[in-house]
Structures are given as C-alpha cells and as structure tokens.
C-alpha positions, -999 to 999 in steps of 0.1 A, spaced: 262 -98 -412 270 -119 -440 250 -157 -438 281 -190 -434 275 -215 -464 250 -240 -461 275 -263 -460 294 -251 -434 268 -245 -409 257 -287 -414 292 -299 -414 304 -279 -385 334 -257 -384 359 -278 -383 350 -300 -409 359 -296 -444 330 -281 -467 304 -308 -481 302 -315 -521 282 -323 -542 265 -362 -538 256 -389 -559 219 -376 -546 226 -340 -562 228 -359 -594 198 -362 -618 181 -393 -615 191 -403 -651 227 -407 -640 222 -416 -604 204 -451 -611 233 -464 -635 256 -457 -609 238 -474 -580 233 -497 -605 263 -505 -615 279 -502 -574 253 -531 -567 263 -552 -597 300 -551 -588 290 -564 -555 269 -591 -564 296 -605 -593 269 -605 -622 286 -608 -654 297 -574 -672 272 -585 -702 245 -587 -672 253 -553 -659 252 -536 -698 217 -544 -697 207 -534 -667 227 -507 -669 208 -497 -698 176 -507 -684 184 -480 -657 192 -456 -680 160 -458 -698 138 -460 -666 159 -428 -653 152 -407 -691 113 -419 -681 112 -403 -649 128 -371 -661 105 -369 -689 71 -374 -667 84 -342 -647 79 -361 -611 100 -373 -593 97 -411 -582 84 -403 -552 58 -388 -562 45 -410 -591 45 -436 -563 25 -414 -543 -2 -413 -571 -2 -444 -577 -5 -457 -539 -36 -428 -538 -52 -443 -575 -48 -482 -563 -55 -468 -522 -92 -478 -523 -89 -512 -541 -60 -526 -523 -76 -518 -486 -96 -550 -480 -63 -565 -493 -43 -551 -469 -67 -563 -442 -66 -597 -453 -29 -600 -456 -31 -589 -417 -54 -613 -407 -37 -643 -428 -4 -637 -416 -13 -631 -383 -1 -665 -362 -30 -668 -342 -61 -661 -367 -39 -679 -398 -60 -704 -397 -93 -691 -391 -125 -684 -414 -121 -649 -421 -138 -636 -453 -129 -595 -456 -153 -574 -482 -146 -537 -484 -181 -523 -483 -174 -484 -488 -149 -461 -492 -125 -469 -456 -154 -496 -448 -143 -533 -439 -168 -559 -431 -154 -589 -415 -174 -622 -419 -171 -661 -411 -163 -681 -377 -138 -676 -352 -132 -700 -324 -133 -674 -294 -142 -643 -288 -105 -634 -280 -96 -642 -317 -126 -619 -328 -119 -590 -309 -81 -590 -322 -94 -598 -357 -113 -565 -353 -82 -543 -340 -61 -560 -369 -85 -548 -393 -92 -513 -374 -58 -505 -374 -45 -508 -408 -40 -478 -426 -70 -461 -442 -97 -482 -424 -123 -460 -411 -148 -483 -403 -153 -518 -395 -182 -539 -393 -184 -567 -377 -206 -600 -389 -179 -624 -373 -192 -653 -358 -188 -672 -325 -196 -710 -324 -224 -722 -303 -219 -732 -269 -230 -772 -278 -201 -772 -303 
C-alpha cells in the first residue's frame, strides 16, 4: 500500500497540503528575512535595515560556511565555556535571589561540578536555601559547604 505524503498525514485530510516555510530556507536567506519582518515592525529607517540586513547576510554566509548549524555551534560553545561559567551561574542565583541578596556569600568552583560556598549568613534557614540554590543549578555535582552561622552572643 502506497505511504500518504508527509504532509498530508500532519495537516490532516481535510486540510490543504503544507509548503514549503521560511524554516525550509537556508539560513543565509532566512535571517535577512526575519530581519527585515522585525525592522518593518519596529520603524527603523530603510538606511538602518540595509545594514543590518547585510549584517545578516554575512552572519548567515558564516554559519553556512562553518558546516553547523547555529545550534550546534552554541552547543560547543555552552560545553567549551560550561566549566568556567558554573560558579558564575551559582552566584548570579544566590545574588538575585530576594532573600540571600544581601548576604555574604563568596562562591569558588573548586573542581570540575564542585562549588564551595563561603562567608556569613544570618540563619540557618538562609544557609540551607543557599545550599539548594547552588545544588540545583545545572551542572553542580557537588557542593561544599564552609558557610557560616553568627554566634549566639551576636
């Protein structure tokens, strides 16, 4: 029994048969497009969209010519800058969080998924949640904690 198109079997019977997308397109014509669709809603001048458009063009002919697709060269970059951006990560967790914000939190990455957390927290509340922040982030393995409670005098 002959197989239904592709198209016909997502779009349903009834429908009429899908075509070809923008996202079919290769990249070094789909990006001056979306470019260009963006710019007309955003009323940049046309000497504003020429360069950009350009600018596009040139960034698409640079991902052709690598032979990956942008997905991927993010993927090796996110894998190449993985290890020194961790204790970054962590950080930005703790410092925006609204209840350790203003706290004394120093983070050190320590070894490869390793996060030591160091300084002075006010409770032990805070300390425990500073610990799951830090747990919990993406490629943390470990954490150690040196996190500090004040005395009971204080």
């Amino acid at each position: 029994m002959p197989h239904a198109p592709r198209a016909a079997i997502v779009a349903g019977p009834s429908a009429p048969p899908l075509r070809p997308g923008l996202w079919s397109l290769p990249m070094s014509l789909r990006l001056p497009i979306l470019l260009a669709a963006c710019l007309s809603l955003a009323g940049c001048k046309a000497r504003d969209g020429d360069i950009l458009l350009e600018a596009a063009r040139r960034l698409g002919e640079k991902f052709e010519d690598c032979g990956a697709s942008p997905c991927e060269l993010t993927a090796r970059f996110r894998s190449a800058a993985g290890g020194a951006s961790l204790g970054a990560r962590v950080e930005n967790r703790i410092r925006w969080d609204r209840y350790l914000k203003d706290s004394d939190i120093e983070v050190a990455l320590t070894g490869t998924g390793v996060v030591t957390l160091r300084g002075q927290v006010s409770d032990s509340a805070l300390k425990q949640r500073a610990v799951e922040l830090a747990r919990t982030t993406v490629g943390v393995d470990r954490v150690v904690d040196e996190l500090e409670l004040p005395e009971e005098g204080d």
